[in-house]
C-alpha positions as CSV (number, residue, x, y, z in Angstrom):
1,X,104.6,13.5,-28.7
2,X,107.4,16.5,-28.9
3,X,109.2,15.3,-32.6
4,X,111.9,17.5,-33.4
5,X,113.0,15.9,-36.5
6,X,116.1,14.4,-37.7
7,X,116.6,14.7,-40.9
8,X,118.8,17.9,-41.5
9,X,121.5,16.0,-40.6
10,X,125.5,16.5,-41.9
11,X,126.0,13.0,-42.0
12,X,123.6,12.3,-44.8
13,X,125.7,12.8,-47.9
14,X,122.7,15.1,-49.5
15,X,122.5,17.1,-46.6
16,X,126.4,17.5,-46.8
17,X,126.4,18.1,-50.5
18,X,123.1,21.0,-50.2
19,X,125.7,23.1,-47.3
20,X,128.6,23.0,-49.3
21,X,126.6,24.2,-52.5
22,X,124.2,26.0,-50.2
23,X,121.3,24.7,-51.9
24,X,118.0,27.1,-50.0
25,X,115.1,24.5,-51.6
26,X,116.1,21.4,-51.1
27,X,116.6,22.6,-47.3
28,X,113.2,24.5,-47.9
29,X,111.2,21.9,-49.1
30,X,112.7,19.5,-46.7
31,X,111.8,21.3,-44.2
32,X,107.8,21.5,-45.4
33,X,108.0,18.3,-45.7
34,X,109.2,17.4,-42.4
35,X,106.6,19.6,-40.9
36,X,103.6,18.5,-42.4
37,X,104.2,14.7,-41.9
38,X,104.6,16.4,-37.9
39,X,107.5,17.6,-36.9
40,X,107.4,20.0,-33.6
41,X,110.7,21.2,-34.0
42,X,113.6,20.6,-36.5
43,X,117.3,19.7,-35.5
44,X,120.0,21.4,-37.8
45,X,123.4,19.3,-37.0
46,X,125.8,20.8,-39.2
47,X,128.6,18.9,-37.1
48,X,131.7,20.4,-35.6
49,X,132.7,22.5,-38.4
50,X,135.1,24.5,-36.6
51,X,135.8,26.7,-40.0
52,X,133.0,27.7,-41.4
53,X,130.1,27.0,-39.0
54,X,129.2,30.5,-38.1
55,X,128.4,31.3,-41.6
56,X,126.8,27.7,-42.6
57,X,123.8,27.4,-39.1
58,X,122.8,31.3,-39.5
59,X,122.5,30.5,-43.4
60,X,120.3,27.6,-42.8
61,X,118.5,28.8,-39.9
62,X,117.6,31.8,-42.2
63,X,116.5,29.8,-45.4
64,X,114.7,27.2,-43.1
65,X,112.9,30.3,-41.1
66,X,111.5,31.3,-44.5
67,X,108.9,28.3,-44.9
68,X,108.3,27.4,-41.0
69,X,107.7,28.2,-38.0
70,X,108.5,25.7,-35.6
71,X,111.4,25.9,-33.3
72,X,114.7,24.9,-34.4
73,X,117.5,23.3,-32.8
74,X,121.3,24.2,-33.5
75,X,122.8,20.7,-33.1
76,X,127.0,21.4,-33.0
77,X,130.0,21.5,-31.0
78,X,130.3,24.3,-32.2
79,X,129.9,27.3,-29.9
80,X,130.3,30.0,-32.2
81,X,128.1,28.6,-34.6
82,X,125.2,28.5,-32.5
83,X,125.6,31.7,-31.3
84,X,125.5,32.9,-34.9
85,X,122.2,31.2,-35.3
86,X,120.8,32.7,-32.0
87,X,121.7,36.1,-33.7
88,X,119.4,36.0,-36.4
89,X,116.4,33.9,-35.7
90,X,113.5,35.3,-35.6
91,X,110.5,33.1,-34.7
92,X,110.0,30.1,-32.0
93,X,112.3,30.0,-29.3
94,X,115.3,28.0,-30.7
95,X,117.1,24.8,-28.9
96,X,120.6,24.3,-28.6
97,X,121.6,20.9,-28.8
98,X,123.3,20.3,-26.4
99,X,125.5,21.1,-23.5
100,X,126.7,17.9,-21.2
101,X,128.1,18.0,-17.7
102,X,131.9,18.0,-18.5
103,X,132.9,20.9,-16.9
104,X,134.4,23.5,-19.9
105,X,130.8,22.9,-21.7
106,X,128.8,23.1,-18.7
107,X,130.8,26.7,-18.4
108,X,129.6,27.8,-21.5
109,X,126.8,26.9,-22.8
110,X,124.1,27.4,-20.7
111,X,125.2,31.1,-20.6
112,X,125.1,31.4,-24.1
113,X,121.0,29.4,-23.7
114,X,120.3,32.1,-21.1
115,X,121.3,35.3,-23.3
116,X,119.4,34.1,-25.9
117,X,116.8,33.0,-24.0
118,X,117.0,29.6,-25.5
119,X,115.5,25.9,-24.8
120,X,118.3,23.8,-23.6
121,X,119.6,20.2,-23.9
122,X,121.3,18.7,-21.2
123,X,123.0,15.0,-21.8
124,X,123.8,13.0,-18.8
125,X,127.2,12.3,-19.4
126,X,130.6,14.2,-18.1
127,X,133.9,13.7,-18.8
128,X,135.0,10.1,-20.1
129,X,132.8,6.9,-20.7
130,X,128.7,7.4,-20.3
131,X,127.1,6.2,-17.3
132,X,125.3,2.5,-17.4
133,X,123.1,2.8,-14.8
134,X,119.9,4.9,-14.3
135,X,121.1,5.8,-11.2
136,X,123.9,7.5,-12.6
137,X,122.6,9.0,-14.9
138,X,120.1,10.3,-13.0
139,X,122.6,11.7,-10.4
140,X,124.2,13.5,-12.7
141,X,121.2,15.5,-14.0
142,X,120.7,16.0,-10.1
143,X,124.0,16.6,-8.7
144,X,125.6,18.6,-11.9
145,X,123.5,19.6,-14.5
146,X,120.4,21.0,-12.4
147,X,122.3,22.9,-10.2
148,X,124.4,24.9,-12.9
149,X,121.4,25.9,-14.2
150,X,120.2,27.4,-11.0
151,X,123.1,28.7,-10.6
152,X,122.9,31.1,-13.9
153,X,119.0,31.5,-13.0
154,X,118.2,29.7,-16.3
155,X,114.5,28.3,-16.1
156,X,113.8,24.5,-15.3
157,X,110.9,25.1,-17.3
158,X,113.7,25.3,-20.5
159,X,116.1,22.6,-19.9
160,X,115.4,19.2,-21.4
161,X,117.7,16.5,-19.9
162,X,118.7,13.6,-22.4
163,X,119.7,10.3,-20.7
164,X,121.0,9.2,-23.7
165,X,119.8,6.0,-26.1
166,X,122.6,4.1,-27.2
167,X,123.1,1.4,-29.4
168,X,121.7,-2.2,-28.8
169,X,124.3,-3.3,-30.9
170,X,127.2,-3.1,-28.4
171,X,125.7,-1.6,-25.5
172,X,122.8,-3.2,-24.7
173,X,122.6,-3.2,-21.3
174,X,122.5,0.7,-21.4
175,X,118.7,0.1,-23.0
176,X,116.4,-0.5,-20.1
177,X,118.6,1.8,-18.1
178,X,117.5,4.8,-20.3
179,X,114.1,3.8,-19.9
180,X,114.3,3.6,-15.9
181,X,116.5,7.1,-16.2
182,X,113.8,8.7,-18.2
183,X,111.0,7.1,-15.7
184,X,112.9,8.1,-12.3
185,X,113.9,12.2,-13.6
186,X,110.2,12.7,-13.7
187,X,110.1,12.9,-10.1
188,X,113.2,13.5,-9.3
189,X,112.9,17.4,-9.0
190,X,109.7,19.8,-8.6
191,X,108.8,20.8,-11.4
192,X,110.4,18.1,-13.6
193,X,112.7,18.8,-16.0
194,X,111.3,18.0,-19.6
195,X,113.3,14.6,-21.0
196,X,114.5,13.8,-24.9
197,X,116.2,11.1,-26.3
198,X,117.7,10.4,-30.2
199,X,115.5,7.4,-31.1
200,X,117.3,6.2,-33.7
201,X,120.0,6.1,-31.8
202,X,118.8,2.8,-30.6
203,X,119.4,0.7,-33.9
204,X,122.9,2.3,-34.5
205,X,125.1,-0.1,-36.8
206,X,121.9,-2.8,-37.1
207,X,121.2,-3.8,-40.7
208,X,118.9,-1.4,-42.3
209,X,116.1,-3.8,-42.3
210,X,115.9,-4.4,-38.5
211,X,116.4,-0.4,-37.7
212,X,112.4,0.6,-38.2
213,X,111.1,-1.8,-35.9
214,X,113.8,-1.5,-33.0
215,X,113.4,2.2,-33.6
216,X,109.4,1.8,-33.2
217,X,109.2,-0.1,-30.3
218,X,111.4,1.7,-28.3
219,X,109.3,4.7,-28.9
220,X,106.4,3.3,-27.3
221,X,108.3,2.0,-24.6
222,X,110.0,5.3,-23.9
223,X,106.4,6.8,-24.0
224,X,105.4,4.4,-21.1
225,X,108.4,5.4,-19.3
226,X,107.0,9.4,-19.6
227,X,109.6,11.0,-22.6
228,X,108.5,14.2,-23.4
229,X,110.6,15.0,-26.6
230,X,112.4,12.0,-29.0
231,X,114.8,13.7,-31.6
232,X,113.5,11.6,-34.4
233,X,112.2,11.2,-38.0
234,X,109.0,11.9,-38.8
235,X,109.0,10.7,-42.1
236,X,108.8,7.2,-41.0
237,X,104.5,6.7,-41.0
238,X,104.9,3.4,-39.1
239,X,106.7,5.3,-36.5
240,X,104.2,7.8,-36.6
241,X,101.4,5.8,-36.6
242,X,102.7,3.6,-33.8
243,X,102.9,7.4,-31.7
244,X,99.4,7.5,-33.2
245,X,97.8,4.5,-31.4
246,X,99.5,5.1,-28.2
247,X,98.8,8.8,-27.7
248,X,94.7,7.6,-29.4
249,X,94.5,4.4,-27.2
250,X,93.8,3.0,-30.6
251,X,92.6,-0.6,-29.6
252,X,90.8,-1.5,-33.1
253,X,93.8,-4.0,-34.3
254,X,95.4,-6.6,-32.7
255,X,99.2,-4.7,-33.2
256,X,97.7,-1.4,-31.6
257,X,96.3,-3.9,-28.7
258,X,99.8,-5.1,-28.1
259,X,101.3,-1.7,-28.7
260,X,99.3,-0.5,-25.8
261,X,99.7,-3.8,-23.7
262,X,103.2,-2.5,-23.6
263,X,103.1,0.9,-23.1
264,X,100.5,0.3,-20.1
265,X,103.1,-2.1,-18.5
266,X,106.1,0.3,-18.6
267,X,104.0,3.1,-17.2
268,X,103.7,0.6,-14.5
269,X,106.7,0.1,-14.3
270,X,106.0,-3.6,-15.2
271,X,107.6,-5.9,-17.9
272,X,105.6,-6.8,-21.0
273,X,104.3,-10.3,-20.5
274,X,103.7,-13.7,-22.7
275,X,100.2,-13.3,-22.1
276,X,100.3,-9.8,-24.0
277,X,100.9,-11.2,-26.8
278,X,98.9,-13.8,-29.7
279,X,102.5,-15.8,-30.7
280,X,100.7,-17.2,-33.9
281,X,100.6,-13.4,-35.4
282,X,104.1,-13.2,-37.0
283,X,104.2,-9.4,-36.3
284,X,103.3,-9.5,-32.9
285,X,106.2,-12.6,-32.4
286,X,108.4,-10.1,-34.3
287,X,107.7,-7.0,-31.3
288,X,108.0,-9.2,-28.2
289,X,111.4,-10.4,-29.8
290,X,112.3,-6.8,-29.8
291,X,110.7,-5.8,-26.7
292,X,112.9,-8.8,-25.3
293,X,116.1,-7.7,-26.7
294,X,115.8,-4.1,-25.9
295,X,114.8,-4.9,-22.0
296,X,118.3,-6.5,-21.9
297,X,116.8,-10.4,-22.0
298,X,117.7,-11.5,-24.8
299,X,121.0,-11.5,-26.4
300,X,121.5,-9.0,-29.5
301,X,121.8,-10.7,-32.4
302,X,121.1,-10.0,-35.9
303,X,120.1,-13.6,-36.7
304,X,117.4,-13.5,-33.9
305,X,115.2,-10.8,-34.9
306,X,115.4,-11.6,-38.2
307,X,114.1,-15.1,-37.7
């Protein structure tokens, strides 16, 4: 699995403090860090920061360039910024994160993806409210997004379409539709775009506690459904190890048994099943309850996974 990690991330208060004191180690060893526990690729979201984005991603792609080599992905709205950053990398092929179909970005971007010869994500989402359905989604990447990009002549072979996880606090329902979007743009064009999703996405505004496991189980389930790339953090060992015993076929413990119980169902485009499961193992009752609430079920509620 394709991890491009997480972590850099202007949300998290330490990551906000390091850019405004434009602190190169922690960034550095972060960064080490991030690749030795597996990262393919690491996202730098520095946010809109309409001011002083130009100076802050080709900073930071520079500083980060210094200790790895992976590919890294300029995660802002900012269009400037990322061009900044295409100017001075220097190693892997870089990402930009992200265009969508609303019709000024769609302009835009992709040019800027094809001058720098750049991987490019593509969310399935235009102008207003996100699609439910997988269909729509879908349709989108079909009718809007894939044909811009022929348009400009940028390669197939570099766009990565993101049907976009959402919360199962408060949107639910979108859940299983992600799954049956990433399932359905595997063959939906020849060759197949490459597909990504933010993981952690999924347990948005969930107590802390619950986050891991929703966050865990959705990977393997988005691996059934064929996801190439999951924005992610690779820090997390359970979540790592979980990627571990699906991509192994790891069948030595009764959890890995389950785990791939359920990824072999949504690659058939089944539903996990009572029978896949020993309900007298508390951690295996603890994973169907998820499994149940993210296939849309099961009510979300904080009370029922946690009991």
């Amino acid at each position: 699995m394709y991890i491009i990690a997480e972590n850099i991330h202007i949300i998290s208060p330490r990551v906000k403090e390091a850019i405004a004191n434009r602190d190169a180690k922690f960034f550095q060893d972060l960064a080490v860090r991030l690749v030795e526990a597996g990262a393919s690729a690491i996202d730098l979201n520095i946010g809109p920061q309409k001011k002083a984005g130009h100076e802050i991603l080709p900073w930071l792609t520079q500083v980060v360039e210094q200790v790895v080599d992976v590919p890294l992905c300029f995660d802002t709205t900012n269009l400037a910024a990322i061009e900044a950053a295409c100017e001075v990398v220097t190693k892997a092929q870089p990402i930009i994160n992200s265009t969508s179909a609303a019709p000024e970005r769609l302009e835009k971007v992709p040019l800027v993806a094809k001058k720098y010869n750049t991987r490019l994500i593509a969310l399935t989402m235009g102008e207003g409210m996100i699609p439910v359905k997988a269909e729509e989604r879908v349709n989108i990447a079909l009718e809007v997004l894939i044909p811009r990009m022929l348009e400009i002549d940028f390669p197939i072979s570099d766009l990565i379409i993101d049907p976009l996880v959402l919360t199962v606090s408060g949107c639910q329902e979108y859940c299983p539709e992600c799954i049956d979007a990433v399932r359905t743009l595997k063959y939906a064009w020849d060759p197949p775009p490459l597909t990504d999703g933010g993981l952690s996405n999924v347990s948005n505004q969930v107590p802390a506690e619950l986050r891991p496991l929703l966050n865990r189980t959705y990977m393997v389930m988005l691996m059934g459904a064929g996801i190439d790339m999951v924005i992610a953090d690779p820090l997390d060992r359970d979540l790592m190890e979980w990627i571990r015993i699906v991509e192994e076929r790891d069948d030595s413990t009764a959890v890995g048994r389950l785990l791939l119980k359920i990824y072999d169902r949504i690659a058939a485009m089944e539903e996990p099943q009572p029978e896949d499961v020993d309900f007298s193992d508390p951690e295996q009752v603890d994973i169907w309850k998820t499994v149940q609430v993210l296939l849309n079920k099961v009510i979300y509620t904080d009370a029922y996974l946690k009991f």
